[in-house]
DSSP file (Angstrom, degrees, kcal/mol; ACC not computed):
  #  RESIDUE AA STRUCTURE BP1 BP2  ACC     N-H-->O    O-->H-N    N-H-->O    O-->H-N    TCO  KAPPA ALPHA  PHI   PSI    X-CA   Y-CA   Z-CA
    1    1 A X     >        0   0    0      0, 0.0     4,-2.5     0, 0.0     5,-0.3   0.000 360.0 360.0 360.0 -44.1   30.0  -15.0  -32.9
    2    2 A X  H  >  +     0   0    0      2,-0.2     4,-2.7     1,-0.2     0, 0.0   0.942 360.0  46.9 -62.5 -35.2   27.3  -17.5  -33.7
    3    3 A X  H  > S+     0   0    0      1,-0.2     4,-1.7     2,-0.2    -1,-0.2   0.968 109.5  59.9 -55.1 -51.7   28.1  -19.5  -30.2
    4    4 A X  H  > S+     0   0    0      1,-0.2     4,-1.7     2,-0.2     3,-0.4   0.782 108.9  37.9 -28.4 -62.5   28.0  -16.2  -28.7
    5    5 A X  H  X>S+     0   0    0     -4,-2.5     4,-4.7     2,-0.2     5,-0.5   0.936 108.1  62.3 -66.2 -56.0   24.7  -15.6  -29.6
    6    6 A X  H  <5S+     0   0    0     -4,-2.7     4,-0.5    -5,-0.3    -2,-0.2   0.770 109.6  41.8 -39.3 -36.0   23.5  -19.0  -29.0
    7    7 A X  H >X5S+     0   0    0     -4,-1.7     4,-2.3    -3,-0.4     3,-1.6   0.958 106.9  60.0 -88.4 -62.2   24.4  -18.8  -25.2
    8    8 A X  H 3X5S+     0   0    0     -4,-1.7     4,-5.2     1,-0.3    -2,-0.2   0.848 115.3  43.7 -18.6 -66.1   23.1  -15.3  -25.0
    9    9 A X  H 3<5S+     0   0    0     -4,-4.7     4,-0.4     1,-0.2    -1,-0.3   0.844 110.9  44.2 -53.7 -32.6   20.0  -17.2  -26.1
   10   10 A X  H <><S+     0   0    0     -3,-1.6     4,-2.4    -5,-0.5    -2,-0.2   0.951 110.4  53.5 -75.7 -49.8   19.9  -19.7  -24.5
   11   11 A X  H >X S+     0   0    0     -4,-2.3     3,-2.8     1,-0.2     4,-2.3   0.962 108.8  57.2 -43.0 -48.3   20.7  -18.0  -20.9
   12   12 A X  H 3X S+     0   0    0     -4,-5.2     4,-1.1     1,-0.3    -1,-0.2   0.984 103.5  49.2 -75.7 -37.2   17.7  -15.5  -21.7
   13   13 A X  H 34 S+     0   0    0     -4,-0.4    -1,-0.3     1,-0.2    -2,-0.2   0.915 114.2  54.9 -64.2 -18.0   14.9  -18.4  -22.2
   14   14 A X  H XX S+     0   0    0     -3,-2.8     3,-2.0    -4,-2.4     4,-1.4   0.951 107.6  38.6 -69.4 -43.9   16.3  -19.6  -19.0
   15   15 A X  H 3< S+     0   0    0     -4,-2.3    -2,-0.2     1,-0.3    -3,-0.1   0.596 117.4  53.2 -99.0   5.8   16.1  -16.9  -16.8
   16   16 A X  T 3< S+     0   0    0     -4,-1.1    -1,-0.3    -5,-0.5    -2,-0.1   0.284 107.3  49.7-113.9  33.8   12.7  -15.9  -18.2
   17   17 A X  T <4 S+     0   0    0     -3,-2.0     2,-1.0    -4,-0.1    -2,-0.2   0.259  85.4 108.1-104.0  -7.4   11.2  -19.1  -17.8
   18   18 A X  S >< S-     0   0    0     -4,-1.4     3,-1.3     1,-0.1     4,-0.1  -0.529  72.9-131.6 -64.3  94.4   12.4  -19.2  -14.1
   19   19 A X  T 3  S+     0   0    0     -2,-1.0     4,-0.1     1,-0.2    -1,-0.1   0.244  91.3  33.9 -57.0 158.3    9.3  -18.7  -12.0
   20   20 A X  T 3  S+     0   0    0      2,-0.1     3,-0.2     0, 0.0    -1,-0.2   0.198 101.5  85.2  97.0  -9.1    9.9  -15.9   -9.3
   21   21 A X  S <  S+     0   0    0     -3,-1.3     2,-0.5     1,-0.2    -2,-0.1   0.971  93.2  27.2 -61.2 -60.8   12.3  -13.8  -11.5
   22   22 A X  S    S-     0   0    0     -7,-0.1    -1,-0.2    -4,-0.1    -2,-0.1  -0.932  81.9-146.3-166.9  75.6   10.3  -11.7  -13.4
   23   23 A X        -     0   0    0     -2,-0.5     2,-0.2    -3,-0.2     5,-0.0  -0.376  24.9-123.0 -53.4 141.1    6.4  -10.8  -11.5
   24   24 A X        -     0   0    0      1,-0.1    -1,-0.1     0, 0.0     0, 0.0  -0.366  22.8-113.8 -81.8 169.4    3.7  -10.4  -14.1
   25   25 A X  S >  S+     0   0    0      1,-0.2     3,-1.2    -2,-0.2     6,-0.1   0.760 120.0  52.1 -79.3 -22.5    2.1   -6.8  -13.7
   26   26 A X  T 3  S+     0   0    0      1,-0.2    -1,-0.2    31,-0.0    -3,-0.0   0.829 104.0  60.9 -93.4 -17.7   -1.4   -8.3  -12.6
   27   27 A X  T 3  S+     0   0    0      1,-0.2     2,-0.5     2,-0.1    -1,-0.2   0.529  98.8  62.1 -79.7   8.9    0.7  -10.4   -9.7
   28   28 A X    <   +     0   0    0     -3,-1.2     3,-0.4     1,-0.1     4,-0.2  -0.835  69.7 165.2-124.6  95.3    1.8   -7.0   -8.3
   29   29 A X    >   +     0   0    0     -2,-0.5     3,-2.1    89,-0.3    27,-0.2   0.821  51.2  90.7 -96.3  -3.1   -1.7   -5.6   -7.3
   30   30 A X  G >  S+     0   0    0     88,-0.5     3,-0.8     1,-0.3    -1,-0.2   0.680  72.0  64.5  -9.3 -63.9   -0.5   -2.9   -5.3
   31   31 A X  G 3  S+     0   0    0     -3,-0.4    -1,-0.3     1,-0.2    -2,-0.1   0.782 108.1  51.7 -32.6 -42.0   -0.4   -0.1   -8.2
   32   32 A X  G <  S+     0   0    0     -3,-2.1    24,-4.0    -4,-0.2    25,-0.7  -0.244  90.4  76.3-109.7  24.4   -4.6   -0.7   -8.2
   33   33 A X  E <   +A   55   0A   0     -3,-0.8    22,-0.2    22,-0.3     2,-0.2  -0.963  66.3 158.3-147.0 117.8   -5.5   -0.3   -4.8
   34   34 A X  E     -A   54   0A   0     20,-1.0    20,-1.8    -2,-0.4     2,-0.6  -0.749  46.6-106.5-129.6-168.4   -5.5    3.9   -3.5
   35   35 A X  E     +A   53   0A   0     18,-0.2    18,-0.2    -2,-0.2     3,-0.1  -0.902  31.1 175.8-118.0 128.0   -6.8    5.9   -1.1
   36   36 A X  E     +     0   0A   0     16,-3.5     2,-0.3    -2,-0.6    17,-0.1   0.600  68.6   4.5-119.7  -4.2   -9.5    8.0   -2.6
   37   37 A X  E     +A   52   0A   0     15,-1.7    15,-2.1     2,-0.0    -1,-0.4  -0.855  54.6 174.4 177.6 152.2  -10.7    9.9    0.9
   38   38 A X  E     -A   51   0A   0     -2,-0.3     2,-0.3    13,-0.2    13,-0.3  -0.970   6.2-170.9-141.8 136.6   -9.7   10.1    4.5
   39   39 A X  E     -A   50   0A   0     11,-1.7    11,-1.9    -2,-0.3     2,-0.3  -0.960  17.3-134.3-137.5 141.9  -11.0   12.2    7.1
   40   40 A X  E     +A   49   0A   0     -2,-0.3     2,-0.3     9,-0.2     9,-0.2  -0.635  21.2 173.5 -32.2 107.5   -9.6   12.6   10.7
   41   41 A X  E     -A   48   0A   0      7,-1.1     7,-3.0    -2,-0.3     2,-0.4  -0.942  20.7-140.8-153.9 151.7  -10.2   12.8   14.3
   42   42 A X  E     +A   47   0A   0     -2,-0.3     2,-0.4     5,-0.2     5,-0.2  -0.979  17.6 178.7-118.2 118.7   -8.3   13.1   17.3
   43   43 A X  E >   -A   46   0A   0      3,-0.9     3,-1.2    -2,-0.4     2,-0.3  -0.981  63.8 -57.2-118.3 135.5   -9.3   11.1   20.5
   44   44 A X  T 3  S-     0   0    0     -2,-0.4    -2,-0.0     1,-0.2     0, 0.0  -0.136 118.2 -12.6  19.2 -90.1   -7.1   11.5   23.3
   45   45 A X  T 3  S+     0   0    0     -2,-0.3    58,-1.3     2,-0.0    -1,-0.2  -0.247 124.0  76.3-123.5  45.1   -3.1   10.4   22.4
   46   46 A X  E <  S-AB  43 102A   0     -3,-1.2    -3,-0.9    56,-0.2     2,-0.4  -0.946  72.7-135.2-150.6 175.0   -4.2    8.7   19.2
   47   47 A X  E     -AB  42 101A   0     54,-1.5    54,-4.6    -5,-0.2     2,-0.3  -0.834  20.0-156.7-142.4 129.9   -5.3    9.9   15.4
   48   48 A X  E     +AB  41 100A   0     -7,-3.0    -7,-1.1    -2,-0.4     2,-0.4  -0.943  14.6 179.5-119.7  91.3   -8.0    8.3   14.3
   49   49 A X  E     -A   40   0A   0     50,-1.3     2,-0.6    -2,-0.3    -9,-0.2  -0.895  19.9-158.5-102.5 132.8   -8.6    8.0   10.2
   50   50 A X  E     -A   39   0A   0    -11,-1.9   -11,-1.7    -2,-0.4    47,-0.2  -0.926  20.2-170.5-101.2 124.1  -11.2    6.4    8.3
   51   51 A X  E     -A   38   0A   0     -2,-0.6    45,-0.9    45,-0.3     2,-0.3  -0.508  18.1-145.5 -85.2 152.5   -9.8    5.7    4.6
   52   52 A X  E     -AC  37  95A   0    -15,-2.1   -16,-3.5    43,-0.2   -15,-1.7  -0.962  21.6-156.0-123.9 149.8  -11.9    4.6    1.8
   53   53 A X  E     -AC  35  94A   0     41,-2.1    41,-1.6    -2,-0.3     2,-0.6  -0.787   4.0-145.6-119.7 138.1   -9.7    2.4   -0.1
   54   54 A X  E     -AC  34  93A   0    -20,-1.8   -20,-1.0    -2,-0.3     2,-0.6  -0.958   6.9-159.9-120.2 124.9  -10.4    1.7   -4.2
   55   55 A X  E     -AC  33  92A   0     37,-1.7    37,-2.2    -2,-0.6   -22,-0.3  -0.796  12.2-180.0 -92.0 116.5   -9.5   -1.7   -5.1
   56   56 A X        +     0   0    0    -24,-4.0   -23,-0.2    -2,-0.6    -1,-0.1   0.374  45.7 104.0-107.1   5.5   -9.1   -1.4   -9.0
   57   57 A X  S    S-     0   0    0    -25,-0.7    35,-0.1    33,-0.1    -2,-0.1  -0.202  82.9-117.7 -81.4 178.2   -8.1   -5.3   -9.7
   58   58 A X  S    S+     0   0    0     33,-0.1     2,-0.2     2,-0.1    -1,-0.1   0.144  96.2  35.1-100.0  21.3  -10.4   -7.5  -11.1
   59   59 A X  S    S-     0   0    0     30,-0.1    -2,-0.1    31,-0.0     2,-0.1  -0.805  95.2 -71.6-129.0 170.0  -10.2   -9.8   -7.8
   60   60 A X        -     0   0    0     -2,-0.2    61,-1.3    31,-0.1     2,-0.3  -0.224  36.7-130.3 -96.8-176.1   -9.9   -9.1   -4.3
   61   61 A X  E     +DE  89 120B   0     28,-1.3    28,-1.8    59,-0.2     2,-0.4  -0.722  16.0 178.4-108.5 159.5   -7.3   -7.9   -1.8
   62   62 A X  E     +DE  88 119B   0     57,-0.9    57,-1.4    -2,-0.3     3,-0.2  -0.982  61.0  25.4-134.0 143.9   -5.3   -8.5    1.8
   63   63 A X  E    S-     0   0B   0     22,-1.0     2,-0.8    24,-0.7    -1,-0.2   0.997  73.9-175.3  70.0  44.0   -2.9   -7.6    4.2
   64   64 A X  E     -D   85   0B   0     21,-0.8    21,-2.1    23,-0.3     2,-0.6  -0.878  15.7-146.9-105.7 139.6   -3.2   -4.2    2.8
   65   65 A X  E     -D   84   0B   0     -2,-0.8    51,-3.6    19,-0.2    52,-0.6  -0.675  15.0-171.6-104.6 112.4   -0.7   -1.8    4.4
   66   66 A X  E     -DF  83 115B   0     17,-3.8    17,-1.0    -2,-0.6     2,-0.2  -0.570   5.6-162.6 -80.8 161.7   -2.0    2.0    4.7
   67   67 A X  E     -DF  82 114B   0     47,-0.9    47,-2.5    15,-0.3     2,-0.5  -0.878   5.1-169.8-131.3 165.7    0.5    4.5    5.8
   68   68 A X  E     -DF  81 113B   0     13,-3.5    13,-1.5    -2,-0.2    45,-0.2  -0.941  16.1-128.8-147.4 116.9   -0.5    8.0    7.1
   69   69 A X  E     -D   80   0B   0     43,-1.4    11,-0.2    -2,-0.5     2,-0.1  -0.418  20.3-150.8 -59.8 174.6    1.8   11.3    7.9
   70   70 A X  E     -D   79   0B   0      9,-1.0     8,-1.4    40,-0.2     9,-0.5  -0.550  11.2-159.9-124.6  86.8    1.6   12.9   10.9
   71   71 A X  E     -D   77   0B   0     38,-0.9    38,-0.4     6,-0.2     6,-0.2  -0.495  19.8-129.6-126.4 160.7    2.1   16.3   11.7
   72   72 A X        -     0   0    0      4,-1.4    -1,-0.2    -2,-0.2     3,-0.1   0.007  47.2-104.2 -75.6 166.9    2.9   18.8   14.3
   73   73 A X  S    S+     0   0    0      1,-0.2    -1,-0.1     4,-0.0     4,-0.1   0.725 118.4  69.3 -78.4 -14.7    0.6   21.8   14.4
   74   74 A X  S    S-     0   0    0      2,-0.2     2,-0.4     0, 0.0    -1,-0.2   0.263 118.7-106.4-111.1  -5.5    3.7   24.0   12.6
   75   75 A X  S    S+     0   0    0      1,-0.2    -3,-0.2    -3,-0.1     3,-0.1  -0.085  82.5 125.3  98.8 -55.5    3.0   21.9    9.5
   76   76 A X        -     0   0    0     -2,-0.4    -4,-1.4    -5,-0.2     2,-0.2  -0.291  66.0 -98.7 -74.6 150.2    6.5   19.7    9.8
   77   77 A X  E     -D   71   0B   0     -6,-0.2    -6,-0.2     1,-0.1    -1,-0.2  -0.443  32.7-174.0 -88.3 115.0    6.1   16.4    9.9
   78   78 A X  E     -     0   0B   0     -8,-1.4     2,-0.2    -2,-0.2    -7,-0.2   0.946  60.4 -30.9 -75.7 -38.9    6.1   14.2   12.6
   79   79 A X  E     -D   70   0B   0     -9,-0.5    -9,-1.0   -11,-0.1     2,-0.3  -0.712  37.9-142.9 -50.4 158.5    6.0   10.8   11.6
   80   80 A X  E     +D   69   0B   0     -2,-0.2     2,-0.3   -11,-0.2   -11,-0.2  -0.813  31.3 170.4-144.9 145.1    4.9    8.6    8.9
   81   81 A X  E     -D   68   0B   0    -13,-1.5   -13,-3.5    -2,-0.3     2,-0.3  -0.953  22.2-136.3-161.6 141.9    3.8    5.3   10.0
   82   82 A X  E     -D   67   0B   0    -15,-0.3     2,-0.4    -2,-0.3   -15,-0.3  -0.790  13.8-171.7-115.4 128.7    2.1    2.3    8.4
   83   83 A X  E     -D   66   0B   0    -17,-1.0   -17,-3.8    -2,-0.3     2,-0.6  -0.943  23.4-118.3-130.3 162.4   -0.8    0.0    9.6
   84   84 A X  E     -D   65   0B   0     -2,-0.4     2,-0.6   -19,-0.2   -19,-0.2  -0.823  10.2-145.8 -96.9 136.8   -2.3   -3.3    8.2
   85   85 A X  E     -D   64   0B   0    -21,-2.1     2,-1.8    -2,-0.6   -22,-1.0  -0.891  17.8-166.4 -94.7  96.9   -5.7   -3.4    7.2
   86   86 A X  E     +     0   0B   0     -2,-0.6     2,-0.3   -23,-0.2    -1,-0.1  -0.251  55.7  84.5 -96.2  35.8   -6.6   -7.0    8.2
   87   87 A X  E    S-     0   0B   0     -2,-1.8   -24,-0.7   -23,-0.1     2,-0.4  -0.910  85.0 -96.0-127.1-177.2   -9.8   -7.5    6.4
   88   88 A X  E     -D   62   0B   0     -2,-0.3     2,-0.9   -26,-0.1   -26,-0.2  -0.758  29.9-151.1 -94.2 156.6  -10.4   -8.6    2.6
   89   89 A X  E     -D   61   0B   0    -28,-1.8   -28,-1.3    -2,-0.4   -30,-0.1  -0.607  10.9-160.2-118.6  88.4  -10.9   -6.1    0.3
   90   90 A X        -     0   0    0     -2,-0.9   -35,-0.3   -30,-0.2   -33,-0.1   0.318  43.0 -63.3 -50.6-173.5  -13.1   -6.9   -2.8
   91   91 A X  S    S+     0   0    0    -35,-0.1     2,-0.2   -37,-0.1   -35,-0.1  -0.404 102.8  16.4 -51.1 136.1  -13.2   -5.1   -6.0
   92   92 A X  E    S-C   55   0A   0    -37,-2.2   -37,-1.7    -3,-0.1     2,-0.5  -0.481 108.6 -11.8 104.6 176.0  -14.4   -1.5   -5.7
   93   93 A X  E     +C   54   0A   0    -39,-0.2     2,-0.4    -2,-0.2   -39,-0.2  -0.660  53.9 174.2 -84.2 111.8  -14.9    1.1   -2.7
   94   94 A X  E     -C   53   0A   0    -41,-1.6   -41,-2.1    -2,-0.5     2,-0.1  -0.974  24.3-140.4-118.2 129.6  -14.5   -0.4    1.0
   95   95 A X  E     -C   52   0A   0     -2,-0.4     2,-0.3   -43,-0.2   -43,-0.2  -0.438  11.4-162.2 -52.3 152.4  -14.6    2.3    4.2
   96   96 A X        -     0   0    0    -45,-0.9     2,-0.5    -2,-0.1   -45,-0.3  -0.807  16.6-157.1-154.9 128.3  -12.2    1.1    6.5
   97   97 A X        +     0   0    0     -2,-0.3   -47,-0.2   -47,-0.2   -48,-0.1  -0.852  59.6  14.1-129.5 125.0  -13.3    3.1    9.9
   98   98 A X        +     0   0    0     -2,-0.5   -47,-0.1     1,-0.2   -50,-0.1  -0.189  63.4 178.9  85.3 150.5  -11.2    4.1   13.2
   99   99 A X        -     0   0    0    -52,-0.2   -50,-1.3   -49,-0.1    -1,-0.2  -0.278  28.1-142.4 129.2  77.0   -7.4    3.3   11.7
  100  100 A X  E     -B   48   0A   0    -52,-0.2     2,-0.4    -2,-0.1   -52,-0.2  -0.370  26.1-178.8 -96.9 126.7   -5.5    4.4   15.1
  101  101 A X  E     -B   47   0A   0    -54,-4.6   -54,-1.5    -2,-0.1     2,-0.2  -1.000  25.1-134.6-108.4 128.5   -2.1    6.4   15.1
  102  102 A X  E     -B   46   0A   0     -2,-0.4     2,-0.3   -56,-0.2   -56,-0.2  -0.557  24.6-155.4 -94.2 174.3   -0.8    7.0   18.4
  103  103 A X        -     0   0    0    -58,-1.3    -1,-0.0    -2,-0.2     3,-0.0  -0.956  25.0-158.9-147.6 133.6    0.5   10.4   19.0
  104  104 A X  S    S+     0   0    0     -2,-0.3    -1,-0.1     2,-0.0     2,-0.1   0.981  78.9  54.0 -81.9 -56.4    3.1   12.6   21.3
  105  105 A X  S    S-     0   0    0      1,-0.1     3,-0.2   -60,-0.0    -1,-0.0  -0.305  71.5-137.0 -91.9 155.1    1.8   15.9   21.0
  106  106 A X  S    S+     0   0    0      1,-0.2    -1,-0.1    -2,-0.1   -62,-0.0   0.428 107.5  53.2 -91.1 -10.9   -1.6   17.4   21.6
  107  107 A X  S    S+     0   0    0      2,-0.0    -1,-0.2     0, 0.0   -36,-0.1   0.744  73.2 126.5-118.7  16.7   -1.3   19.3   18.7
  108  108 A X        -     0   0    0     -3,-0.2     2,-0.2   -36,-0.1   -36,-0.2   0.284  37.9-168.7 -40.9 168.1   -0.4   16.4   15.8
  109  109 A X        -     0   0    0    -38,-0.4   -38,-0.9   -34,-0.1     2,-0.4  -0.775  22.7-107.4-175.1 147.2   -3.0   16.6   12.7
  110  110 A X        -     0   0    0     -2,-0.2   -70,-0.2   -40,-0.2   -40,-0.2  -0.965  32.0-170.8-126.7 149.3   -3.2   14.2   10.3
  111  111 A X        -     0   0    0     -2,-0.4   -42,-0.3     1,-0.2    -1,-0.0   0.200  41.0 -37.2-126.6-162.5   -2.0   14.2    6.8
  112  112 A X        -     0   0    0    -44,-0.2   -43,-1.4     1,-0.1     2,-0.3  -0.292  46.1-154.7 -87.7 152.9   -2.3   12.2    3.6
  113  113 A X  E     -F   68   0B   0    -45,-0.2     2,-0.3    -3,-0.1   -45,-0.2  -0.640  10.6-172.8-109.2 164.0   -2.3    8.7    3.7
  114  114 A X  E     -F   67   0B   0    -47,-2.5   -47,-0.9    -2,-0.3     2,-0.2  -0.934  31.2-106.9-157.2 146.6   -1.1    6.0    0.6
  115  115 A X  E     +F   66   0B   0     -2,-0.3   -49,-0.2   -49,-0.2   -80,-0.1  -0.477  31.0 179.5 -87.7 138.5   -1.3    2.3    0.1
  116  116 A X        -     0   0    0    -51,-3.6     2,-0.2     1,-0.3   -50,-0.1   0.513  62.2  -1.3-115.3 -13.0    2.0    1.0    0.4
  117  117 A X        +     0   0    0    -52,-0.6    -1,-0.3   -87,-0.1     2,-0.2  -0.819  54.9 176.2-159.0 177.4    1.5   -3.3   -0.2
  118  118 A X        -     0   0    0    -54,-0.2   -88,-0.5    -2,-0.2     2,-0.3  -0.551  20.6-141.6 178.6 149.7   -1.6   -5.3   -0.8
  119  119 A X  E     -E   62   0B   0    -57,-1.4   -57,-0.9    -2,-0.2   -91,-0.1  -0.984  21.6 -96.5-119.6 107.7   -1.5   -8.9   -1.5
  120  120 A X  E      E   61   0B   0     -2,-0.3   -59,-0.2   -59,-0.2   -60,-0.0   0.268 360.0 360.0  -3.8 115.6   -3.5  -11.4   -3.9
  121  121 A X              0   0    0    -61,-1.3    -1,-0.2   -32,-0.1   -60,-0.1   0.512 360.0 360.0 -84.4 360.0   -6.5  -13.2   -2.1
């Protein structure tokens, strides 16, 4: 029993001292980055949103991936589709203007959007 335990131990100080196992909560900043308002527009065959984004980490962010419904004028959903925001995004509230979805129908609307990745600057 005592060996038993002894490997038990030992394995678990390995594989929690192996880096890449086991992400600390502040190395995942994703959770801390939302969408706190969006508004809409349609110009020809694309959906246009500008998000404002709140970056709640204590540094800033990249490479953050919005995604956006899309929906038919009948309410059901056409899509949902993801774009990359390709600036950085410091701490705090950034507008992010013109966000383009392209669109089949002339009567598409567009619906709520949520951060789906963000990466450590």
């Amino acid at each position: 029993m005592c060996r038993l335990l002894g490997l038990t131990i030992a394995l678990l100080i390995l594989v929690t001292e192996v880096p890449g196992y086991a992400a600390k909560p502040s190395d995942n900043p994703v959770g801390k980055v939302t969408v706190v308002q969006q508004e809409w527009r349609r110009e020809g065959k694309e959906m246009l949103v500008n998000v404002t984004l709140h970056n709640q980490n204590g540094f800033s962010v990249k490479n953050v991936i919005v995604t956006c419904e899309i929906y038919e004028e009948t309410g059901v959903p056409q899509d949902r589709r993801g774009i990359t925001v390709r600036r950085v995004l410091p701490p705090g509230r950034t507008t992010v203007s013109d966000l383009a979805f392209p669109i089949a129908s002339n009567d598409a609307k567009g619906g709520s959007c949520q951060v789906l990745s963000a990466q450590k600057l």
